[in-house]
C-alpha positions as CSV (number, residue, x, y, z in Angstrom):
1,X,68.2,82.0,175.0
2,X,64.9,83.8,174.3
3,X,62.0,82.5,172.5
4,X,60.6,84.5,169.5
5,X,57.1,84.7,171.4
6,X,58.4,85.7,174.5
7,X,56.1,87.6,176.7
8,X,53.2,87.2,173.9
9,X,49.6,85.2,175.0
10,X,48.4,82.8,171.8
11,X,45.0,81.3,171.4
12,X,45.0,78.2,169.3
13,X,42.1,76.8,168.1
14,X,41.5,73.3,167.2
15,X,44.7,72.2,169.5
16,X,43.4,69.3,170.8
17,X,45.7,67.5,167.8
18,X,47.0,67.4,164.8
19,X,48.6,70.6,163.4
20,X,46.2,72.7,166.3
21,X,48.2,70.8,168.7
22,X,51.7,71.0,167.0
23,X,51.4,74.8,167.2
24,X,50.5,75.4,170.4
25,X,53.1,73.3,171.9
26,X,55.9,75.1,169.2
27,X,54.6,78.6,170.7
28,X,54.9,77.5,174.0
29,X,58.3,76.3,173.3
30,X,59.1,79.6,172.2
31,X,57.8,81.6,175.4
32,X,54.4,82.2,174.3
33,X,51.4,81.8,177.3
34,X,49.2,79.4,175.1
35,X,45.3,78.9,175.0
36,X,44.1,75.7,174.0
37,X,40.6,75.5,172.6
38,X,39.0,72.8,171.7
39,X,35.7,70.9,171.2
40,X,38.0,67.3,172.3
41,X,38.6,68.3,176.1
42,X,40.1,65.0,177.0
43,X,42.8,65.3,173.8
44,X,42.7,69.4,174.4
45,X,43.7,69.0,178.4
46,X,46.1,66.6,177.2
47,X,47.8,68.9,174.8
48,X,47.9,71.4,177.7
49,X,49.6,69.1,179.7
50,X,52.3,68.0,177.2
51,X,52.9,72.1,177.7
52,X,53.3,72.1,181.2
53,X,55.6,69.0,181.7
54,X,58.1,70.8,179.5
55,X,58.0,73.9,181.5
56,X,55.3,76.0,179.6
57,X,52.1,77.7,180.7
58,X,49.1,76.7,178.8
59,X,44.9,77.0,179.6
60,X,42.1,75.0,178.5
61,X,39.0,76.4,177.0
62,X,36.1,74.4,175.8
63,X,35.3,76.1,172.5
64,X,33.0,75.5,169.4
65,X,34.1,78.1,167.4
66,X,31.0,77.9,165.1
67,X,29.4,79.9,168.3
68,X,29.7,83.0,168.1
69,X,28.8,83.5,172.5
70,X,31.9,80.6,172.6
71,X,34.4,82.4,170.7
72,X,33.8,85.8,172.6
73,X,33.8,84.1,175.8
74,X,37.4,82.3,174.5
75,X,38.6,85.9,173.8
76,X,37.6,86.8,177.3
77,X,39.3,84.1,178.6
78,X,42.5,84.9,177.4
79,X,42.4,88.4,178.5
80,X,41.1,87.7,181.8
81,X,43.7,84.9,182.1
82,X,46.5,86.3,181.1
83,X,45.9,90.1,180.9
84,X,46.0,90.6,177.1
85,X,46.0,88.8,173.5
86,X,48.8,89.3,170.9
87,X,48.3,85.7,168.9
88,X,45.3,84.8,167.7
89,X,45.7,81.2,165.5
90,X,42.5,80.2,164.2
91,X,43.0,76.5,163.1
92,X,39.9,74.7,164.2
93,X,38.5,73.2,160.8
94,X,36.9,69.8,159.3
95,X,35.9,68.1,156.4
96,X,32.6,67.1,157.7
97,X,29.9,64.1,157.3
98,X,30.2,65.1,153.5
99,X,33.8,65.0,152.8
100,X,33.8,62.7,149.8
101,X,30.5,64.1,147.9
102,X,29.9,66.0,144.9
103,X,27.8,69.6,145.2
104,X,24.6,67.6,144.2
105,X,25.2,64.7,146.8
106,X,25.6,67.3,150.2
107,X,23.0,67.3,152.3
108,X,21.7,71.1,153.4
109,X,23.0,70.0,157.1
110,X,26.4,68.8,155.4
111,X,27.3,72.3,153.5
112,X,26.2,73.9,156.8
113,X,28.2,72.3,158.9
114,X,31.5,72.5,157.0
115,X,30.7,76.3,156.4
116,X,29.9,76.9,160.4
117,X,33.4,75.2,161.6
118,X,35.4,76.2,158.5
119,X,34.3,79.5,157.9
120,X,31.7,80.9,160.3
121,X,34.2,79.4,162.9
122,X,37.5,81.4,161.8
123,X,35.1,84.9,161.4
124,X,33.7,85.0,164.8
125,X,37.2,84.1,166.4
126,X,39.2,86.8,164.3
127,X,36.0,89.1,164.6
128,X,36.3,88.8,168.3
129,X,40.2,88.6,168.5
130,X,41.0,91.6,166.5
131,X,39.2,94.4,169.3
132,X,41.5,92.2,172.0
133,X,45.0,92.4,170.1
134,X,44.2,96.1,169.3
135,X,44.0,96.7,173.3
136,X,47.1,94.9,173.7
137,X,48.9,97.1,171.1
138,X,49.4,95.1,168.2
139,X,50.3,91.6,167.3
140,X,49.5,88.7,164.4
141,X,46.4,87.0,163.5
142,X,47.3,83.5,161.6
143,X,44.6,80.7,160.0
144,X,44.8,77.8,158.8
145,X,43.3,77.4,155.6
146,X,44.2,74.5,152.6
147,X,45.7,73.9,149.3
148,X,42.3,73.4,148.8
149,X,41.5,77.3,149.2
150,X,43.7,78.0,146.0
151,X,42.6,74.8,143.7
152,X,39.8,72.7,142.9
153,X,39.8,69.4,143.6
154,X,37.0,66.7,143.0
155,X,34.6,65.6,145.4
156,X,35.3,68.4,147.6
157,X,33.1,71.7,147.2
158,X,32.2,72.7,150.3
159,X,35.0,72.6,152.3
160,X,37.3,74.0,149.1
161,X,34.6,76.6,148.9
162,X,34.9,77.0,152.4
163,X,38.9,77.7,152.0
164,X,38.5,79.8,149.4
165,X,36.3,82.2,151.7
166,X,38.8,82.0,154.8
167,X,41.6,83.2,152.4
168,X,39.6,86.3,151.1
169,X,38.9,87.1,154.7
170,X,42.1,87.0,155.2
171,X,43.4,89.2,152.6
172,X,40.2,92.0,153.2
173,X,40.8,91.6,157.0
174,X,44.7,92.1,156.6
175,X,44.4,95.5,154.7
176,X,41.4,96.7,157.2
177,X,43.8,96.1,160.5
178,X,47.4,96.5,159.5
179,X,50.2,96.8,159.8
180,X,49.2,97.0,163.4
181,X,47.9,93.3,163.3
182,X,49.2,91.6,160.2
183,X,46.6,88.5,159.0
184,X,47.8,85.9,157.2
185,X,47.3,82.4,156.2
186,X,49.2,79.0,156.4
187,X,47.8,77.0,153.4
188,X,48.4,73.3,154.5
189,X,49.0,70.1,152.5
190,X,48.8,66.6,153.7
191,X,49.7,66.2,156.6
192,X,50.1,62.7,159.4
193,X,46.9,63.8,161.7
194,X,43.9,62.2,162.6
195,X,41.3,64.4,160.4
196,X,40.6,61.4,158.5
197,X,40.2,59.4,161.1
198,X,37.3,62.3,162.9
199,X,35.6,62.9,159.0
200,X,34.9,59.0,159.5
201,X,33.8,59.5,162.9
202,X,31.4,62.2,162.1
203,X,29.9,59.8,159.3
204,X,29.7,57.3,162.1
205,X,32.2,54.6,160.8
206,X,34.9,53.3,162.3
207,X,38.2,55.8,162.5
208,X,41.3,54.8,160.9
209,X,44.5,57.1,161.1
210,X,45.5,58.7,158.4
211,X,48.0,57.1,155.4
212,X,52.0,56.6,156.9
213,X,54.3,58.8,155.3
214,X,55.3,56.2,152.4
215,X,53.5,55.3,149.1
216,X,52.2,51.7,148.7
217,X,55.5,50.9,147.2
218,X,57.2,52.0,150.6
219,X,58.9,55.1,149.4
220,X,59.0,57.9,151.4
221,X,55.9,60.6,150.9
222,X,57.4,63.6,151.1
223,X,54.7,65.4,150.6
224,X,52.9,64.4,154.0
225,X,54.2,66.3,156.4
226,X,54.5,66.1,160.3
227,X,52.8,68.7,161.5
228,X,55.4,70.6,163.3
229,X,56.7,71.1,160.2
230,X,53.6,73.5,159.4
231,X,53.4,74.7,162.7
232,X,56.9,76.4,162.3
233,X,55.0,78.4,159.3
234,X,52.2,79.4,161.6
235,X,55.3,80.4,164.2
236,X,57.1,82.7,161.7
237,X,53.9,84.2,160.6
238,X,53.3,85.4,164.5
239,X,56.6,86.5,165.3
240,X,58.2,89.4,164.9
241,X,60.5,88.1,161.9
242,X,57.5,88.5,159.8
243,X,56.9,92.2,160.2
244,X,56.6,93.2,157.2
245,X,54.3,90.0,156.1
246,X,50.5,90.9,155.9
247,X,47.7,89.5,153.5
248,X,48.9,86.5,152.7
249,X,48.7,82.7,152.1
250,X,51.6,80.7,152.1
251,X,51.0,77.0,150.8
252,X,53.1,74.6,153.0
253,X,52.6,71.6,151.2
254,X,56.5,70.2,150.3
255,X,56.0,70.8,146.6
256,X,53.1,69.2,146.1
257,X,51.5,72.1,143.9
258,X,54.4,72.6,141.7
259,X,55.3,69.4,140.9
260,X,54.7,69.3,136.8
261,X,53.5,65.3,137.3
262,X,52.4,63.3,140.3
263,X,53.8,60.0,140.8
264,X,50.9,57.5,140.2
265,X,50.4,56.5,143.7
266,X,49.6,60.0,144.6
């Protein structure tokens, strides 16, 4: 049976966990040579690893993608590596030390980090990916951007205003470079990773995972999803099923958005 990335090298960003780490090991299932970059080496090598013990061929590189000289050098990398780049996923993103703050509460520091990792982060790596992809003849860009890039939501304008940006860069990147790389975006809802658990590290409290998948009254949560289930998304959007897909952001969220009223647990 053949993979759909077969013969195809991906860079992931953020892989270390969470949904990062969910794609690169669903590429690699599907044939794909993966890159793992990563800040978390320790939780990145270990994401490599899960690769190889199931038979897939996967890299680390130690990447801040807010560096610009890092996200060349990944790009480098992956072409020195493996001879070419057809996959670039940039998915490395936070909420930061002011997740949790209104616009007049963030500290300078506090907007500028969000902005570097959330948007300065995904620019340089697509800026960088694009000349790369070109040289390998064509491929797929995907990003990971939020529900939070289409909708406000309290208590969170920098890194909503930081998804907002990431989906206009998609849509002005995807009609400067296709059709021969299409750019498009996975907008994710909740999902079971440990992002709440690094926001409280970064504000130097104690990390706590993030909520089970049921409500306090132990239903099920449908609208938190495992991350593979938003990985297979970011997959579609990099094979070759989604040809003719370019410029946009699809909101992988279960529902959540359309649902007329939330329960009141939500």
């Amino acid at each position: 049976m053949t993979g759909r990335l077969d013969g195809k090298v991906a860079i992931v960003t953020g892989a270390a966990t969470g949904l990062g780490r969910a794609t690169a090991i669903v590429y690699a299932e599907q044939g794909a040579k993966v890159v793992v970059a990563d800040v978390r080496a320790a939780d990145a090598e270990a994401t490599v690893e899960t690769i190889r013990s199931a038979g897939g061929d996967a890299i680390f590189v130690a990447t801040d993608v807010s560096s610009a000289g890092d996200a060349r050098r990944l790009i480098e990398v992956a072409e020195s590596h493996y001879g070419g780049l057809h996959v670039m996923t940039a998915n490395a993103g936070i909420q930061g030390r002011g997740s949790g703050k209104r616009l007049e509460e963030l500290s300078d520091e506090e907007i500028t980090e969000i902005m570097a990792v959330n948007f300065w982060g995904v620019c340089y790596s697509l800026k960088y990916a694009v000349p790369a992809i070109r040289r390998a003849g064509g491929g797929a860009i995907t990003v990971t951007t939020s529900v939070a890039g289409h909708y406000g939501y309290p208590t969170t304008p920098a890194y909503a205003a930081s998804k907002h940006a990431v989906v206009g860069l998609v849509k002005s990147l995807a009609a400067d470079v296709g059709p021969v790389i299409r750019v498009n975006a996975v907008s994710a809802g909740r999902m079971r990773t440990r992002i709440d658990a690094h926001t409280m590290e970064a504000k130097g409290l104690d990390g706590v995972p993030n909520p089970a998948a049921e409500t306090p009254d132990g239903k099920e949560d449908h609208f938190n999803a495992d991350p593979r289930q938003v990985a297979w998304v970011h997959l579609f959007l990099a094979s070759d099923e989604a040809c003719f897909v370019n410029g946009q952001a699809v909101i992988a969220d279960g529902g959540r958005t359309v649902v007329p009223a939330m329960p009141a647990w939500w």
